[in-house]
N, C-alpha and C positions, 0 to 999 in steps of 0.2 A: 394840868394834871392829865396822866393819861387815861387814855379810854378804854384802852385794852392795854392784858394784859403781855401782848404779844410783846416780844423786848426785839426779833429778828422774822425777817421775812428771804424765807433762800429765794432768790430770781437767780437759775440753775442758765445764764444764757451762752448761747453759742460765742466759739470763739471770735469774737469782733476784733476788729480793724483796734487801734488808739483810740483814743480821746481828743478832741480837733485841738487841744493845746501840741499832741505831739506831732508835731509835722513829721513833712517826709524824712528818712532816713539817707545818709551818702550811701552813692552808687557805688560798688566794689569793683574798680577796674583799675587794671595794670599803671602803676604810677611811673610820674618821668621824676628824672633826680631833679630835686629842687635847687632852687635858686634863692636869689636875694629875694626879701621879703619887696612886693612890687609897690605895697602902700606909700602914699605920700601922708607925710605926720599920724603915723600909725597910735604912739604910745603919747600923742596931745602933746607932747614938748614946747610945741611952739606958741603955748599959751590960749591960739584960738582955735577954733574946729576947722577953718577952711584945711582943707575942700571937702571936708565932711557936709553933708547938708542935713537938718533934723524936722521931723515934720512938726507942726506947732510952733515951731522956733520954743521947744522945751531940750532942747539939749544946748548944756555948756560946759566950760572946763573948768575942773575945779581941782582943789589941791590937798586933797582928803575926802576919801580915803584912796590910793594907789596902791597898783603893784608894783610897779615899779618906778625909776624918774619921781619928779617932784607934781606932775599930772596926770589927770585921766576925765574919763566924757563923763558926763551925770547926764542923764535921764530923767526928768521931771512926770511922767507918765500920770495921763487923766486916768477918769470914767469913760472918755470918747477916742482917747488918743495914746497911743502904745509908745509913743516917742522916737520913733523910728528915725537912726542916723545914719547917713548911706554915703560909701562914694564908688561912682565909677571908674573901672580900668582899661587901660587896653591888655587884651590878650591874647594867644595865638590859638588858632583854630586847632580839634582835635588832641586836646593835651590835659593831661590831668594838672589838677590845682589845689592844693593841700590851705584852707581856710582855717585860722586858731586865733584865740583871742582868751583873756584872764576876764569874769564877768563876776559882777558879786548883786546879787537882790534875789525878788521873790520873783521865778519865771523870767530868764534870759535869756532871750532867743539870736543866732550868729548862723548868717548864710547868704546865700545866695539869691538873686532876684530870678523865681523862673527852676530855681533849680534844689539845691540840698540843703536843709538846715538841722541846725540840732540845738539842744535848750537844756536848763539846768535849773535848779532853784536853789540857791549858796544866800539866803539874807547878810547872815555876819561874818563872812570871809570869801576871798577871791575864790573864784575854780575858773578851772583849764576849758575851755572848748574846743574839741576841732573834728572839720569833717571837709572831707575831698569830695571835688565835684572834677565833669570833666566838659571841658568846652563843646561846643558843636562843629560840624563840619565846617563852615563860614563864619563861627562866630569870632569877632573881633574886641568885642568890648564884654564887661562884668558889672554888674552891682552887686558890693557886697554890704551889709545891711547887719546891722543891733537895734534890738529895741526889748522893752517891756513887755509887759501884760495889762489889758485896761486893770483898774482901779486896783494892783497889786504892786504900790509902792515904788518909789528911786529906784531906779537900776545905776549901777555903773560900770562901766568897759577900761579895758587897758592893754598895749601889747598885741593892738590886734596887728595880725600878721594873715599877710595872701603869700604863700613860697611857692615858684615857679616862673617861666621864662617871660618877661616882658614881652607886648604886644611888637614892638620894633625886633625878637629875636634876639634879643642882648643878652647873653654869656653871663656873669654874675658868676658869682661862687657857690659850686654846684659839686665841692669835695666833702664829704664828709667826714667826721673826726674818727679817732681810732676807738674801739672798743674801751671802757673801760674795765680794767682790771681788777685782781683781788679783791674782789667785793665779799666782806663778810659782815656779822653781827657783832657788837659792841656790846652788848646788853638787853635785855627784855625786862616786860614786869606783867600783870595781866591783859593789861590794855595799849600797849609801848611796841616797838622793835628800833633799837640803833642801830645806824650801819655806817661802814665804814669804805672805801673803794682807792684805788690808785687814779691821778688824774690822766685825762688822756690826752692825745694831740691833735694839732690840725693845722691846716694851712696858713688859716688864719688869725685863728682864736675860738678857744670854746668858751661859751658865756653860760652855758648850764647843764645842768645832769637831771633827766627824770627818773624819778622812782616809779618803778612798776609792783604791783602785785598780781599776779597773775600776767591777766592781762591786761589789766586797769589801771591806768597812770593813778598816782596818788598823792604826789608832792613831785615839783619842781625846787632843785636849789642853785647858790653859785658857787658852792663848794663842793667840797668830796667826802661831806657826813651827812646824816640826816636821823630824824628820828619820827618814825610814821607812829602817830597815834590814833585811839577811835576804833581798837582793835577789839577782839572779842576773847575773855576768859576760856585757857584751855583750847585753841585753836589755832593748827598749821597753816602758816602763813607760806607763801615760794615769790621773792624778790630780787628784779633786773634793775641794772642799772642803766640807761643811753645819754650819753653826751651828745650836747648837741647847740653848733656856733649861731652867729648873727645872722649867717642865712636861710635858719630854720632847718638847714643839712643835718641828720640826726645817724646816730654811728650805729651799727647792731650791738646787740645785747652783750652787757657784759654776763659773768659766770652768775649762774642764781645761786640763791642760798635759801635754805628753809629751818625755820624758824618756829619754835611753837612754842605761844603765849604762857604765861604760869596762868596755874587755877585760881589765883587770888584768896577768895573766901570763902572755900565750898562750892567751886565751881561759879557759877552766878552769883554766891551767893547768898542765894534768896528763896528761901520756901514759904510756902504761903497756903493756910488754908482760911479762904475768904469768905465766908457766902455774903449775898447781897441782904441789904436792909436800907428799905426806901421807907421814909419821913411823910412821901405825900400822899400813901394811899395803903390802903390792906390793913387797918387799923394796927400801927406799928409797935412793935412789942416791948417793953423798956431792955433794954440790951442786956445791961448789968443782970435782969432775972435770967435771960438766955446764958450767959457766960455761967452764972453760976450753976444753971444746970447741965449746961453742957459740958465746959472747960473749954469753947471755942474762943481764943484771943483775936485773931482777925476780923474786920469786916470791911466790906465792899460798900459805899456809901452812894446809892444812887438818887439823883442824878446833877450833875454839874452842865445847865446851861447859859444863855447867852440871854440875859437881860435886856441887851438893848446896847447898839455900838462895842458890842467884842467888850462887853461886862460881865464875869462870872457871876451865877445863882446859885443857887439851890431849888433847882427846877425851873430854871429861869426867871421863877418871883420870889421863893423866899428869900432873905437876908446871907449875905455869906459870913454872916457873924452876928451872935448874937440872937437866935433863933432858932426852931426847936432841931434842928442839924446839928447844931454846936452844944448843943443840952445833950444832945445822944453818943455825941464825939465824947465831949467832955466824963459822960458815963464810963464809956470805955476803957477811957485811959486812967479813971480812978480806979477801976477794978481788973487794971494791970495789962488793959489791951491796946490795940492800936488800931488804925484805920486807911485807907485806901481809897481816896475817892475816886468816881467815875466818870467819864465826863462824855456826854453823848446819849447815844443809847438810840431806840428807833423814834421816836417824835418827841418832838418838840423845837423850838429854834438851839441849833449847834452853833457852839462856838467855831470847830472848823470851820463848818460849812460860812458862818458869817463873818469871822474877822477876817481884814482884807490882805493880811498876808500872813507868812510864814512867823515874820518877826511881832508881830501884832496880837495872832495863837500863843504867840510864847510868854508877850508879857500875859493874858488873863491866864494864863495856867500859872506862873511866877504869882500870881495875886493870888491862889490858891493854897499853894505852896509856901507862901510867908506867913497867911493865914493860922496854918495850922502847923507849919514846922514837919512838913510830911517827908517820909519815906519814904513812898510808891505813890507812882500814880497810875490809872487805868484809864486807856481812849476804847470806850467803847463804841466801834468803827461799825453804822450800821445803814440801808436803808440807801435809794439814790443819791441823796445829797450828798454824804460822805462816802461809803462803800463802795459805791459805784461811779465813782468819779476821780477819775485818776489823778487830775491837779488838787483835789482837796484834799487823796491818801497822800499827796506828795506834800503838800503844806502842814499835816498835820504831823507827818514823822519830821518834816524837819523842822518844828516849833521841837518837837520830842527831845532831837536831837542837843538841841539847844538848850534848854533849858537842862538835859542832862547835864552839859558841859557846865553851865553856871552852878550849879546843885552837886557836888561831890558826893557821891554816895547813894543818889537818887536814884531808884527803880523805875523801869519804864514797863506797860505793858500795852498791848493792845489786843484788844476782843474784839471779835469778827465771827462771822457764820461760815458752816461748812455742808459741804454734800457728806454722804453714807463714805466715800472713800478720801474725803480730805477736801483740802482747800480746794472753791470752786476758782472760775477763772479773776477773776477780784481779787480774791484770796488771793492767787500766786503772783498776784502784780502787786499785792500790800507787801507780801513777803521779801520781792525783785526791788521792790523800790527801795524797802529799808535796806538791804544789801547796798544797790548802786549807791545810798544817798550817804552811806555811813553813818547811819542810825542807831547804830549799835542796841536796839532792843532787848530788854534784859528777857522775856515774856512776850512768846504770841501763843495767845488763847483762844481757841476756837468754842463755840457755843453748839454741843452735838445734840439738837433737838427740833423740831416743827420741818422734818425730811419728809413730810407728806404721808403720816398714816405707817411709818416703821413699825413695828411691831416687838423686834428684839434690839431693844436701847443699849443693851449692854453689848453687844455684837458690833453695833453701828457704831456706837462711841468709840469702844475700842481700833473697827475699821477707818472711822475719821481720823481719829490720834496717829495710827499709824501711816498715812495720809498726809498726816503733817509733816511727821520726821522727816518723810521720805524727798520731801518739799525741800525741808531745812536743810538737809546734808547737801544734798544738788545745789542748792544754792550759794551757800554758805562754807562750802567743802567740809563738815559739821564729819564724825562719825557719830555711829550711835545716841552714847553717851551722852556728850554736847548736843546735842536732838531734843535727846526728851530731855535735859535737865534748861530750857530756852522755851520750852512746852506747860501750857495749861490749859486744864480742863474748866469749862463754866455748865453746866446742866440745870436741867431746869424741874425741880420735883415735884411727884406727884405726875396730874391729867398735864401735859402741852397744850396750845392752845390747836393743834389737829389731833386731840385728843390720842396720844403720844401716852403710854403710864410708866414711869418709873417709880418704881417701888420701891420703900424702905431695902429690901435684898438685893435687889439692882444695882442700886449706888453703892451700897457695902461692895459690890461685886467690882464698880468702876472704882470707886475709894483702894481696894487694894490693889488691882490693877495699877494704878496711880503712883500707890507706894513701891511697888518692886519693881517697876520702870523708872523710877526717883527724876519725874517732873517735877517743875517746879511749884506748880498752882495747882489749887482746887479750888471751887466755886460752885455755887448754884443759885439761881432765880426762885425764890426769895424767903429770906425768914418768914418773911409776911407768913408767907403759905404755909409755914411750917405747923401745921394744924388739923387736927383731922375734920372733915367730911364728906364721906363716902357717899355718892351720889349727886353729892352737892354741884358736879361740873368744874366750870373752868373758873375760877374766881380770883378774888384778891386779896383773901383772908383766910383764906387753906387751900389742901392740896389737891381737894375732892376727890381722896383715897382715903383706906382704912388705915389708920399711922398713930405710933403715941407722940405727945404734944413734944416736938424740938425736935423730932427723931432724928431729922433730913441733917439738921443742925452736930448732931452727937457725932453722925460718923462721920461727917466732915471735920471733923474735929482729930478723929484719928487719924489724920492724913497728916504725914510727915518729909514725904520726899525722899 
């Protein structure tokens, strides 16, 4: 149980460096036209690894799951040992080298020994790597290198490719194919775009065409169709095409086209007005009396942790069935509501933080999720272990991700803390990474409270809110609209725990705010508190303000979206 009722703590910190899982980034300098790919049994064909070499003797070849061919490396990856498979090249001094490779697991790392690497976390399907480095003045020789992450599950590799001039200066195939053409759309839906393109040419054979968005590869094919999905409702898309042969030679851009998604269902949608009601403390109120006097249908059921070996609770001890959680669920849904649970929150043991990988996250939340036949789920993202840790924000949107894709029609959200003007710098790397990871996030909810002694909550809320938008569009190339309707508010009623007051008029004030900006969420910490006593302080059974009983409860109730 917790001890306070603190649910978020802002650490407002400078902007740092990465997290030692992201190594260094490729050097940006002037490339030579590439050549034949220089590896010897790049994509495993040959049944055995030589002259791959893997440390542990934990890498072999196996024949499932590929990208391509009927092989590829598997990675058996310890507690002590990353599985690291390397081989070395000869190269020529002075000369740039374009390194790429197809990687699937939790934390994949592809680079250079000494030099540039870059990493990805893909558990249930391939993705693309690639990053240039450039030789040294006398350098003659390369190690280039895959491996794991300790205790973060199989990796596996395919396709890897080094393109540029062999160390002997050997010529290779270094033309590139012609543009591809008449690239257009086929079709969209809210989440989809087809396309269509002319093929191109080349000296010797083109063996595939990337999909760009932006400027983000996004699919690889060996045709001249494709269909990018993972898209976001109501959202301009702008896609290239590049062909590109055996030599890794890759042609400029064909013509773009843009594209924008249908709205689906209301935009997201998804409106939601949730307040929280926790089971393990604040002497909890029976739901069914709240709904009937307020007419709120929602609720935020905290908290969903980690039992022990990446096993869902209900607070990490109680039952996830069959116990007094599922007596208060069960309440709801007989008097016509539904529920949202949450999972996280600021202490206790996390499932993020504890299950050892991406796909490990996704089954205990899938065990949730079967549980109760749910509709939305909430990661309440808080605190060093999670919040501020950038491989655990990355494993836990892409468990998100996943489990979206297995769940049709499943809402994702995630809840996180904000500074007075928007997401701090955590915040805008949760936001970066759902973007890069293709998270597709129905819902980021920031929690606009414990800023250190505020005084005007309804000012600040609304400067965080807009804080966010301003996040999401830059990121997401989002206008307006699509902003706040991807946006939710969680507030906390009554004292905060830095004695913070929002008052019954406050939240009317954010509540309508809320509605004529048409986010998608509203929220507050907690029914519990929804109670008056004035003077009472900071507690777990009211709001220790002057309030009639539910109030907090009622206007959140008029929240529509």
């Amino acid at each position: 149980m917790r001890q306070t009722l603190r649910r978020s703590r802002r650490r407002l910190l400078a902007l740092l460096g990465t997290a030692a899982l992201a190594f260094g980034g490729a050097i940006a300098l002037p490339g030579t036209a590439q050549a034949a790919n220089i590896l010897t049994n790049p994509g495993f064909e040959s049944g055995g690894l030589s002259p791959w070499t893997c440390t542990g003797n934990l890498g072999s070849v196996v024949s499932s799951p590929v990208h391509s061919g009927s092989k590829a490396l598997q990675g058996a990856v310890t507690s002590s040992d990353d599985a690291q498979c390397s081989q070395t090249v000869a190269v020529q001094p002075n000369t740039t080298y374009t390194l790429g490779g197809w990687v699937r697991g939790s934390y994949v790392y592809l680079g250079v020994d000494g030099g540039a690497s870059t990493w990805t976390t893909s558990p249930s399907a391939y993705s693309q790597l690639t990053v240039s480095f450039t030789t040294g003045a006398s350098q003659t020789s390369a190690t280039i290198y895959v491996h794991g992450w300790y205790a973060q599950g199989t990796y596996y590799a395919d396709d890897i490719s080094l393109d540029g001039p062999g160390g002997g200066g050997g010529g290779g195939d270094t033309q590139a194919p012609t543009a591809p053409s008449g690239l257009t759309s086929t079709g969209k839906s809210s989440s989809s775009v087809s396309l269509k393109w002319n093929a191109s040419s080349d000296n010797v054979g083109v063996t595939a065409y990337d999909v760009y968005s932006g400027s983000n590869q996004v699919l690889s094919v060996s045709g001249t169709s494709a269909t990018v999905g993972g898209l976001s409702p109501s959202t301009a898309y702008t896609f290239t095409v590049k062909a590109r042969d055996a030599a890794g030679n890759r042609s400029a851009a064909s013509n773009s086209v843009s594209v924008t998604t249908d709205a689906g269902s209301g935009g997201t949608g998804f409106k939601q007005a949730a307040p929280y009601l926790y089971e393990g403390w604040g002497d909890p109120p029976n739901p069914s009396t709240v709904m009937s006097a307020t007419g709120i249908k929602w609720f935020t059921m905290a908290f969903v942790l980690d039992s022990g070996g990446c096993t869902p609770a209900w607070d990490g001890s109680r039952p996830l069935t069959g116990g007094a959680d599922q007596t208060a669920i069960n309440q709801i849904r007989s008097a016509g509501g539904d529920v949202v649970p949450s999972f996280g929150g600021w202490q206790g043991s996390k499932l993020g933080a504890n299950c050892s990988s991406a796909a490990a996250l996704a089954g205990a939340l899938q065990k949730v999720i079967d549980a109760y036949s749910l509709k939305a789920i909430d990661m309440d993202i808080e605190n060093t272990d999670e919040f501020e840790n950038e491989a655990v924000q990355a494993k836990i949107l892409t468990a998100l991700k996943t489990v979206k894709a297995n769940n049709p029609g499943l809402k994702t959200i995630v809840t996180f803390g904000t500074s007075t003007t928007g997401p701090t710098y955590y915040g805008n790397r949760l936001i970066e990474q759902a973007q890069s990871l293709g998270a597709n996030i129905d819902v980021f909810t920031i929690m606009p409270f414990d800023f250190g002694g505020g005084s005007d909550m309804y000012g600040s809320t609304v400067n965080a809110a807009e804080g966010l938008k301003a996040k999401l569009k830059s990121t997401f190339g989002w206008d307006d609209a699509t902003a706040y309707a991807h946006m939710g508010i969680s507030g906390m009623n009554g004292l905060s725990d830095q004695q913070e007051n929002t008052t019954p008029a406050i939240w009317t004030q954010i509540r309508d705010w809320a509605n004529s900006h048409h986010i998608a969420r509203l929220a507050y910490w907690a029914v519990n508190r929804d109670r008056a006593c004035p003077g009472g302080g900071v507690v777990s059974n009211c709001s220790g303000i002057s309030q009639n009983t539910w109030q907090f409860t009622s206007i959140t109730a008029g929240f529509t979206g």
